[in-house]
N, C-alpha and C positions, 0 to 999 in steps of 0.2 A: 875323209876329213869333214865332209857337208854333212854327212849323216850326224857324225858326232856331235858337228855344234848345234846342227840343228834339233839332236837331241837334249842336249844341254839347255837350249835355249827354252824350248819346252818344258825341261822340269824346273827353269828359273820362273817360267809363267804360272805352272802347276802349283810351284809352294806358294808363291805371292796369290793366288788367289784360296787357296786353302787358309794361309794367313788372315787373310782377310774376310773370308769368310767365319772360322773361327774367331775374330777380332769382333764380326758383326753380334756372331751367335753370343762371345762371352759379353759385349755391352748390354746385348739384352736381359742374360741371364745375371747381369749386376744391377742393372734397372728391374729387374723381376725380383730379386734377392733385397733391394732395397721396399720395392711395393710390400713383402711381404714380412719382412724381419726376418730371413734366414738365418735360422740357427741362433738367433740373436746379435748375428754377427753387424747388423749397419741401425739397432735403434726403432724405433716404434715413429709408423704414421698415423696422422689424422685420420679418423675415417669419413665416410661423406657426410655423416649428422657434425660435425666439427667444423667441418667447409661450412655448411649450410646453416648454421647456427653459431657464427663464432661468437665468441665467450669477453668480448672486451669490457672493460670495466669503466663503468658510465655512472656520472655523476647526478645524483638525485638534487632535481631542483625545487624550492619550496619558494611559493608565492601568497604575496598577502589579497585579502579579499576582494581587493580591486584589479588584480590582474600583474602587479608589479613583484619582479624578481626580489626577493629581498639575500637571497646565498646559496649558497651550495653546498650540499656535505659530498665529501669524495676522499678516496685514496691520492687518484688522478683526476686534475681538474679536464673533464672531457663531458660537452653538450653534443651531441650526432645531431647534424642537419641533414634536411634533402638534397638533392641534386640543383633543384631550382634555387635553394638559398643559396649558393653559396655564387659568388661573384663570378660572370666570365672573364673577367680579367685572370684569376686566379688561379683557372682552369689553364687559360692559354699560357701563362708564364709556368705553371708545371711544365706542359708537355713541353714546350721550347726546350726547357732545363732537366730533362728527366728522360723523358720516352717520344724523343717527336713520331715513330713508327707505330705511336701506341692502338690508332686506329685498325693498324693494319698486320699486326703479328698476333696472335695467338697464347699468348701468355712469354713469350722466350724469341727472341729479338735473334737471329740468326750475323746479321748482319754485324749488331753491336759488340756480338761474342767475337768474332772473328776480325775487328777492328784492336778487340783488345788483347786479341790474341798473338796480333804481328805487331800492333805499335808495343804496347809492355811487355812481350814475351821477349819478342824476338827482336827490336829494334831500341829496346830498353826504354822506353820514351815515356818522361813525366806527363802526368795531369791529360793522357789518354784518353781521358771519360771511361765509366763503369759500363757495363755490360750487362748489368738487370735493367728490367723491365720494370715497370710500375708495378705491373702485376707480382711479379717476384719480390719485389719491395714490399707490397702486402703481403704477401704468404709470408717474408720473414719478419714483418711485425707483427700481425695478427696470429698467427700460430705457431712462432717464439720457434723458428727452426734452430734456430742455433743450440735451445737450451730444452731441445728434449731429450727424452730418454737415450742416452747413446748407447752404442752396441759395441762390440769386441773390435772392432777393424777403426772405431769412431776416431782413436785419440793415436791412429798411425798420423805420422808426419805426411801431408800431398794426400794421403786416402781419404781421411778425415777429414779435408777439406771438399775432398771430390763429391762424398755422399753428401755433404749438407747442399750443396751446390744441386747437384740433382734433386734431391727431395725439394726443392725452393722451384726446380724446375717441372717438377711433377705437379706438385701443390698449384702452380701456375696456370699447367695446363687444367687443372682440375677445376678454378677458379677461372677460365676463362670458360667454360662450357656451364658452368653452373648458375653466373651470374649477367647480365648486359656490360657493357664497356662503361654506361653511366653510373652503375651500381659498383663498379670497380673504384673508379676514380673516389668516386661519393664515399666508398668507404675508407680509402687510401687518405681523403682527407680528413677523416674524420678519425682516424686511428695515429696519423705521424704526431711525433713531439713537434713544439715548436717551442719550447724553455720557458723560465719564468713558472714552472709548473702549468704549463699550460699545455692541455693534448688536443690536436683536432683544430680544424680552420675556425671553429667558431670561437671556441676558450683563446682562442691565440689573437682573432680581431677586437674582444674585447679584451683582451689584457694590455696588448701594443696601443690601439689605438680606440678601444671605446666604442667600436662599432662592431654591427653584426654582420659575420660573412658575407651577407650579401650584399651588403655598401660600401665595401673596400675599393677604393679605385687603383691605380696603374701602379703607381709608385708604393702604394702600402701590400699590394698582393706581390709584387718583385721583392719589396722586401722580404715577408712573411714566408715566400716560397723559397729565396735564398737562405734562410734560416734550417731548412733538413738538411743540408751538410754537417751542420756541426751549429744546434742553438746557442751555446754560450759563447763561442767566436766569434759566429756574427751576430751576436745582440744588439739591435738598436741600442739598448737600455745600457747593458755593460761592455761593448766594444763598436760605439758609434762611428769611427771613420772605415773601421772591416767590416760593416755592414753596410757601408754604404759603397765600397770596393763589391761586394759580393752582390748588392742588389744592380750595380751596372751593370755589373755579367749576367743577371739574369735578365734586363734590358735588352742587353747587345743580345742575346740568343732571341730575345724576341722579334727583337728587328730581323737576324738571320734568317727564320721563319716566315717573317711575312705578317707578323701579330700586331710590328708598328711599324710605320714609317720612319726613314731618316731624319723629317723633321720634330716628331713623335718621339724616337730617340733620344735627341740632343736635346729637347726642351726636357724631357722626365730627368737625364743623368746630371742636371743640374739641379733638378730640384733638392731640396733639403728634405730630409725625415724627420714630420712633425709629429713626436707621442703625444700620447695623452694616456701615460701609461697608470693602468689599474689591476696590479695583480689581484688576484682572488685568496684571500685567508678568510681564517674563522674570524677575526675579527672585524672586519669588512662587512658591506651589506648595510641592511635596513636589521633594526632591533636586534643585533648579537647576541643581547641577553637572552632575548625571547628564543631566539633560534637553539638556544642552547637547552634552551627546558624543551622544546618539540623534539628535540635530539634524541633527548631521556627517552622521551615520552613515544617516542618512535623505535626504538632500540625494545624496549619493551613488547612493542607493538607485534614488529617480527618474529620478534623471540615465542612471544604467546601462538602464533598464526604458524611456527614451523619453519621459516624461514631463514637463509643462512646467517650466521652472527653480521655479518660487513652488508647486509643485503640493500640498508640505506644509502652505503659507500659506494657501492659497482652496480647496482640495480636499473640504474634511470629513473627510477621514480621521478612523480610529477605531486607535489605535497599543497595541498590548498588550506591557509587559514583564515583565521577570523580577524588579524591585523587589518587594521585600515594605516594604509603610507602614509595619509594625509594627516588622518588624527596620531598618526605615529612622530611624524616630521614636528607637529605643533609638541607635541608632548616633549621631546628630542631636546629643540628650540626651546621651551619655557626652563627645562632643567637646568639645561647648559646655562643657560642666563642667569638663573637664582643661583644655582652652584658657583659660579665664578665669584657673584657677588659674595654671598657666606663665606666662602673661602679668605678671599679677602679680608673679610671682618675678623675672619677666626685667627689668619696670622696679625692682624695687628692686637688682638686682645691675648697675645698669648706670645709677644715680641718679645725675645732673651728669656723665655721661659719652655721647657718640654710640656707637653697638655694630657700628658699620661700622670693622672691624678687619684686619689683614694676620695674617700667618701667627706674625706675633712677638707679636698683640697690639696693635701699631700703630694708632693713628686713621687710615683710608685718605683722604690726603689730596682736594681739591674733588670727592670722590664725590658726594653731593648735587647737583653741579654735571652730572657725568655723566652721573648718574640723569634729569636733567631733560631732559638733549640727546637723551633717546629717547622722550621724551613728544607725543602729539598738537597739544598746546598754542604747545611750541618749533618743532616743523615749519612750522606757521600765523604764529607770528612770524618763521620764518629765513623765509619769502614776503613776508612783509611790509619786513622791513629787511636780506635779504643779510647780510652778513658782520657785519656789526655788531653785537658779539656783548654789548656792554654795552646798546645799546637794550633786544636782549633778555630777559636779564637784569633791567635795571629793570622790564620789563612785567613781568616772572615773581616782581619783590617786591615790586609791589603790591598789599597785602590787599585781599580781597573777601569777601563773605559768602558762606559754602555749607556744603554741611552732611558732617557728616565719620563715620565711623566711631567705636563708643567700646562696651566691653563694659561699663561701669556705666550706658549711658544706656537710659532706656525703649526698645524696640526695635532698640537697641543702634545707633542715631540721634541725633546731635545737633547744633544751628546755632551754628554760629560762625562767626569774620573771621580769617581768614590770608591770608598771600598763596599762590600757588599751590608755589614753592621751599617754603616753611614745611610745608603739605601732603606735597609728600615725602617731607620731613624726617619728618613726623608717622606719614605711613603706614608706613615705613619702620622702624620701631622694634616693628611688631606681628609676633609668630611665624607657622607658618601650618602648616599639616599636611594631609594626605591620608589617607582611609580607604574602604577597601573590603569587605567579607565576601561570600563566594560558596560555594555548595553543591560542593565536591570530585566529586560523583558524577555530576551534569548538568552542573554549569559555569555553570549560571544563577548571576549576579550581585544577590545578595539586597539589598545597604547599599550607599552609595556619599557620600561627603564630599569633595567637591573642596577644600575650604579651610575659612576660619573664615568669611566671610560672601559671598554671590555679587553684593549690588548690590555693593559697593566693591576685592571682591579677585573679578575671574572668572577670572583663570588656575586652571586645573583640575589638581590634585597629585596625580592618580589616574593619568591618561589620558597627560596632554600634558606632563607634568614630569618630565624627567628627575636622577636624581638619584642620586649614588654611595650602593650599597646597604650597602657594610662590611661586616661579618662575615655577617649576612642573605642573603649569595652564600655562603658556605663550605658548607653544605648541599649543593649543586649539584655544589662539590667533592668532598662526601664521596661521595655519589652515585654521581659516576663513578668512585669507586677500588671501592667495595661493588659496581655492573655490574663493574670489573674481575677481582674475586675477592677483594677485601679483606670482612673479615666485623669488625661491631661490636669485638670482642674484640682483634681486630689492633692489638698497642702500637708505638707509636714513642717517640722520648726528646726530650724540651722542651729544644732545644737547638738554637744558632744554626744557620741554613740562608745559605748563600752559594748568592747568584747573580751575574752579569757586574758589574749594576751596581746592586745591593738586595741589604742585609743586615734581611730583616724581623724588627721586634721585639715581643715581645708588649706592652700595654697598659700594663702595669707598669715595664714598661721592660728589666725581666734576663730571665733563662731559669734553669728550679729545677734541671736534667739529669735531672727525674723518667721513668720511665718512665709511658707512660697509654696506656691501653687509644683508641682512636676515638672510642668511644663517650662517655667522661668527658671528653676534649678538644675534644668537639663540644660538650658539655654545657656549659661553663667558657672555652668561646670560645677558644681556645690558639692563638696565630699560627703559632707555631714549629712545630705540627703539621700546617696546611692549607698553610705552605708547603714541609713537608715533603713530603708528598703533591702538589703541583704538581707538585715538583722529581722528584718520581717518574713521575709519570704524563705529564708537559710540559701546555703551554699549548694545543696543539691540540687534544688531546682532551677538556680539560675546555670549551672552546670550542664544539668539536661536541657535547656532551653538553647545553652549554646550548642550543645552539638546538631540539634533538631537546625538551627540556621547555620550549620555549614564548616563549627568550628573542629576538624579532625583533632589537633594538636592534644593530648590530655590537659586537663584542665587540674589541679591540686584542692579539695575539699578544703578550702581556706577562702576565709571572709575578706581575705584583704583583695582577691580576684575582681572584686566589685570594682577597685581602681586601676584595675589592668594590673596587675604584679606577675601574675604568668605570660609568658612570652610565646607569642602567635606570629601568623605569618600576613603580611599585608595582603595577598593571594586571598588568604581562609577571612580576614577580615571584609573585605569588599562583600566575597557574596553573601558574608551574612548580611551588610547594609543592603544589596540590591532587592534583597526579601521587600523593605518598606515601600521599597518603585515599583514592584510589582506584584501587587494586587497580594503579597501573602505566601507567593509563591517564591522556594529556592530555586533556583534554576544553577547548578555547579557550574563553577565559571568552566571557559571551554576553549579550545584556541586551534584543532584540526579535523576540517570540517571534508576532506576527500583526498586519499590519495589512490592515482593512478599510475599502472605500470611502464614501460616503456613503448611498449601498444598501443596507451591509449586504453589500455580494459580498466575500468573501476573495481580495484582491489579491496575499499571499502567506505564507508558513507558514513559519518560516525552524527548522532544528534546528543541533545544533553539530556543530564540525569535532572527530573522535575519533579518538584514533589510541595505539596503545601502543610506550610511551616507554622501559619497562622493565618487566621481571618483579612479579609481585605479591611475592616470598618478597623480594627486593630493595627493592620500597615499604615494606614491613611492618618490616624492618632501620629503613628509617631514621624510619619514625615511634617504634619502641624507639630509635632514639638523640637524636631532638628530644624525648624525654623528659627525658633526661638535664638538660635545662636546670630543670627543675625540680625539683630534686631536692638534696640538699648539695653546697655549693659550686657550683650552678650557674647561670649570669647571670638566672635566672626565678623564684626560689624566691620571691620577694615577690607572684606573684601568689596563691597559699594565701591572703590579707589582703583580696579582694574577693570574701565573702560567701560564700565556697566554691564558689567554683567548682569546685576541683579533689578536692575530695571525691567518688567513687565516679563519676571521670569522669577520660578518658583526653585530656592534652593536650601536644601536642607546641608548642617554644617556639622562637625564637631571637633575641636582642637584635643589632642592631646599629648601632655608633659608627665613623664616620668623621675621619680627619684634622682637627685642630684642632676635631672636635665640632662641624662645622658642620651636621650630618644626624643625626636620632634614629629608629633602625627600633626596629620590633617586629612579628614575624607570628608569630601562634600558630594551630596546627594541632589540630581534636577530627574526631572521624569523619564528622559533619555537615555543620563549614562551617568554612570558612579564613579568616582576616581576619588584616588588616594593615594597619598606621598607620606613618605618618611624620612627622615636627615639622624643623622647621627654618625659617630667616628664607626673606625672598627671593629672596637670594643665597647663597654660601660666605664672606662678607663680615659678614654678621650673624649671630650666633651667643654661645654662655654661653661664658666663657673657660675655666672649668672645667669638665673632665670628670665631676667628681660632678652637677652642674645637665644637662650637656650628653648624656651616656651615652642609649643605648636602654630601660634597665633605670628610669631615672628619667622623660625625656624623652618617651617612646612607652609601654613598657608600662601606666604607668597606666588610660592609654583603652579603650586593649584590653578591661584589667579591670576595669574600670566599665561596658563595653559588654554581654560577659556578663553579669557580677551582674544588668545588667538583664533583660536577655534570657531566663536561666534562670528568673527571680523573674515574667513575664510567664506567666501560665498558659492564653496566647492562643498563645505564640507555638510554632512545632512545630519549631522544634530543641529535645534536651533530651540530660541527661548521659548517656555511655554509653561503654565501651570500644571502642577498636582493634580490630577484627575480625581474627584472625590468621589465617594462609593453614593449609588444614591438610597442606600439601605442605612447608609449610616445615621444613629437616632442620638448620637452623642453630642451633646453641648459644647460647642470649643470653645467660645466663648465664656472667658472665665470669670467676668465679669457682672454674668448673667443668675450664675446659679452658687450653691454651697452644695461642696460637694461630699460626699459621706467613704466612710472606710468602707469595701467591700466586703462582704459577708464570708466567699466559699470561692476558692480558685479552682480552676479546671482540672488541674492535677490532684486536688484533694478529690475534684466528683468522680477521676479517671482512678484513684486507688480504692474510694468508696466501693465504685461499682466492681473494682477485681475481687 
């Protein structure tokens, strides 16, 4: 009987350890089968350039020339910090909350596995705590275990779960030998959500609370860290009493640890969570507008250089321009202030009335209606019901709530119910303007104002809007007669000019038969003299003369261009004015001046395109006759009334009104920097029926001169007053006083076709 049991008992040891032995051999050979993709059967792993280079998607940050962030382009809003930036508060309330063993295990927490293995398996027990590791929690953020390639065993019921679960344990181990524990964490924080579209410790301290990872104290890293449970639950923002339930609990575990004291404790779980919350959109930031054209312009940039489509989106890039914050802020500020005003004006001169008008004055009949047939909203309904154009219609006057533009409301924000037609209608009654200022001598683009607001109006008035410039071209004209031998002094007689099929009339309506110097006719805006000077010099040549300063847009062989009738861009007009501040020389305006990769390597260094346009002793002519507008009788003299600017300071001016006054320029010229504004509706359709409200000299210079006053008044900022620099070559008489002056004999371009 001894023998038997004792034989028994022995093949009960014999199987159990063959069991077990097999048990050990098949986990290997499933941990081998997982390293390897057997047969295809468990899914494809990283391999070590994946670990060692992972692929997260970082957000390119673009800052203006003084060092200051102005936005971010991104997919995911995600800045990567060092280890050093980021708070040790933040540090220490992870690990309390996450991985307090994190020092000490090796990617996979033995202990945490097996706690969750008897309370939730076995003992059924709620809110156990999880069982990864930080480290694990990185591998399945960062190389997205859950959503690779699965293999044939992937999507069994318990199997499927077991290989993702290893692989997250594999990857762990792979990621604790690859990298220090500081490089772990550092990257853990800089990879988890924390909501609000915000990725990473540092997008998350500025969006909650406006500060940089590294100055978050107790109570805003408890929150911020109880936040990877579940960001939209505990939101400060959108579920402020469960985030303040969820930031206790990551208190109380600090205290457990040892990270505060009891009385440490009790004074933080009382405190209140104070935001200062600033998510991150495109329309955020310094200059939106401007960001939007460096956008293009960077998108491009990639594209040309080989680089992937999104490459500005997940890159990191580090993008440097030619914005100044400060001349940006003033420019910002002087808009805002003239636009509220105008606005203003423009609803009470147009109270019980729509301002969508024909050439007579007319209400343009179902324009509103127009308007709408080119909106996103009508395309989705003409999909939806074909031709049936009342269906939609009706969909498009059915009010809904949303929230609309308004310059008296907080943020200039507010909710209301209209229907989407209404909307139109609504938007449609607001002015809009474009401004720009840029250094004449580099061409870098200092200020930049695409419109009045960029969430609700993004077409951009600088860049991408073309728009009939008016008298604001006659410059261009004067230009080319002063290259052809005409000198300031040169008089013509105010008096009608015949062409084929244009008799142009000045503003006023008559012609005085005075005689006037160029110089006072440039100054007083004179049609009958820019088109006298057409008529002299013809349409080609002042055509090629515009493009030689900068002007891309085609230009149409027609005499009436002399009074700006072709529509340019405020962008193309500036630099052809920065030609006269600078010695002769175009310099293309410019506005990104270095970007770098997320290294740190300079990906490239960009300078501007320069080229000379005309003579210095000829720029310096016509900055002495954009004086002139300043001066008596000439369309600028009102700007003397903003704080003095023009007090012991050299500026050159030129107002310009289009047809029916549907366009208000104004660019004023000093030796430093050039800027120019324009006002106008959204169309030639919306517009002040009168000339007095509608004019450049009312409608645009304003801003101008509020932009300066501030500007000068800024004792940051380093433009400051100063005279014209005069050439000391120049032999020409300015003084008109002094001489009689004579028609010129032979222009440059008759001696440049002579000699071809």
């Amino acid at each position: 009987m001894l023998k038997i049991e004792k034989g028994k008992f022995y093949q009960i040891i014999k199987v159990l350890w063959m069991t077990f032995v097999v048990g050990i051999l098949l986990v290997f050979l499933f941990i081998w089968g997982i390293g390897v993709n057997f047969m295809g059967w468990f899914g494809d792993m990283p391999n070590l350039e994946a670990l060692e280079n992972p692929k997260s998607e970082l957000s390119s940050s673009i800052y203006t020339t003084d060092g200051k962030l102005m936005g971010k382009y991104y997919l995911v809003n995600r800045s990567p910090v060092e280890y050093e930036e980021i708070s040790p508060y933040v540090i220490n309330a992870l690990l309390a909350t996450e991985d307090i063993r994190f020092e000490n295990h090796s990617g996979i927490d033995f202990r945490g596995v097996w706690r969750v293995i008897i309370k939730t398996g076995l003992l059924r027990q709620r809110n156990a705590g999880g069982g990864s590791t930080l480290t694990q929690q990185l591998a399945k953020n960062l190389l997205n275990t859950r959503q690779m390639n699965k293999g044939a065993l992937s999507d069994l019921p318990i199997v499927g779960t077991v290989i993702v679960k290893m692989k997250e344990w594999m990857l762990a181990i792979r990621l604790e030998k690859s990298y220090t524990k500081k490089e772990i964490i550092t990257m853990y924080l800089n990879e988890c959500e924390f909501g609000s579209n915000s990725f990473g410790i540092q997008a998350a301290g500025r969006t909650y609370f406006n500060k940089d990872a590294s100055d978050l104290n107790i109570v805003e890293a408890a929150t911020l860290v109880g936040l990877l449970k579940a960001p939209t639950r505990y939101s400060p923002k959108l579920n402020p009493e469960r985030s303040i339930q969820r930031r206790n609990m990551v208190l109380a575990q600090m205290k457990k640890y040892d990270f505060l004291t009891e009385n440490q404790f009790e004074h933080h779980k009382r405190t209140p969570i104070t935001l200062d919350y600033h998510p991150e959109t495109n329309t955020t930031g310094i200059a939106p507008y401007f960001r939007n054209e460096a956008r293009k312009f960077l998108i491009n940039w990639a594209k040309e250089k080989g680089y992937p489509a999104d490459y500005i989106y997940t890159g990191g890039l580090q993008i440097y321009t030619t914005i100044d914050s400060r001349v940006q802020a003033h420019a910002e500020a002087a808009i805002e202030e003239h636009m509220k005003e105008k606005q203003k004006l423009f609803y009470t001169r147009w109270k019980g009335k729509n301002p969508w008008v024909d050439e007579y004055g007319r209400e343009v009949k179902n324009y509103i209606q127009r308007e709408a047939r080119k909106t996103e909203h009508y395309r989705v309904l003409k999909e939806k019901y074909g031709d049936d154009e009342k269906a939609i219609f009706r969909e498009l006057s059915k009010p809904r709530a949303m929230s609309v533009f308004d310059w008296n409301a907080p943020s200039h924000e507010k909710d209301t119910v209209m229907s989407p037609l209404d909307s139109i209608r609504y938007f449609k009654h607001f002015l809009q303007t474009g401004f720009m200022a840029m250094e004449p001598k580099t061409g870098q683009i200092k200020a930049w104002v695409g419109g009045i607001n960029y969430k609700y109006f993004q077409y951009d008035h600088v860049k991408q809007g073309r728009r009939q410039p008016g008298s604001t071209f006659k410059p261009i004209v004067y230009a080319t007669a002063l290259d052809m031998g005409y000198t300031p002094c040169y008089e013509m007689v105010d008096r009608p000019v015949v062409f084929a099929d244009w008799i142009p009339r000045n503003s006023y309506g008559g012609f005085t038969g005075a005689s006037l110097t160029l110089r006072r006719a440039l100054g007083q805006s004179v049609n009958s003299i820019a088109a006298g000077l057409m008529k002299e010099l013809g349409p080609d040549v002042v055509i090629k003369y515009a493009k030689n300063l900068g002007i891309e847009t085609p230009l149409p062989r027609v005499a009436s261009i002399c009074l700006g009738s072709s529509a340019i861009t405020l962008y193309e007009l500036l630099g052809a004015y920065s030609v006269f501040a600078n010695r002769g020389y175009y310099t293309k305006p410019w506005f990104i001046t270095k970007i770098v990769d997320k290294n740190g390597k300079v990906l490239e260094e960009f300078s501007p395109e320069v080229r000379q346009a005309m003579s210095e002793e000829t720029a310096y002519q016509m900055l002495h006759m954009l004086k002139a507008a300043l001066e008596a009788g000439g369309t600028s003299t009102s700007l003397s009334g903003y704080g003095g600017i023009t007090i012991r300071n050299d500026i050159g001016a030129k107002t310009g009104t289009t047809q029916n006054h549907a366009d208000a320029w104004f660019v004023g010229v000093t030796q430093d920097l050039v800027a120019g504004v324009w006002v106008g509706g959204d169309d030639m359709h919306i517009r002040f029926l009168s000339i007095y409200d509608g004019q450049g000299a009312m409608l645009a210079l304003p801003a101008w001169g509020r932009f300066f006053k501030r500007l000068y008044a800024d004792p940051e900022a380093v433009h400051k007053k100063r005279a014209f620099e005069r050439p000391e070559r120049l032999k020409v008489e300015l003084d008109c006083s002094k001489i009689q002056d004579e028609r010129p004999k032979i222009s440059r371009y008759e001696e440049e076709k002579d000699n071809k």
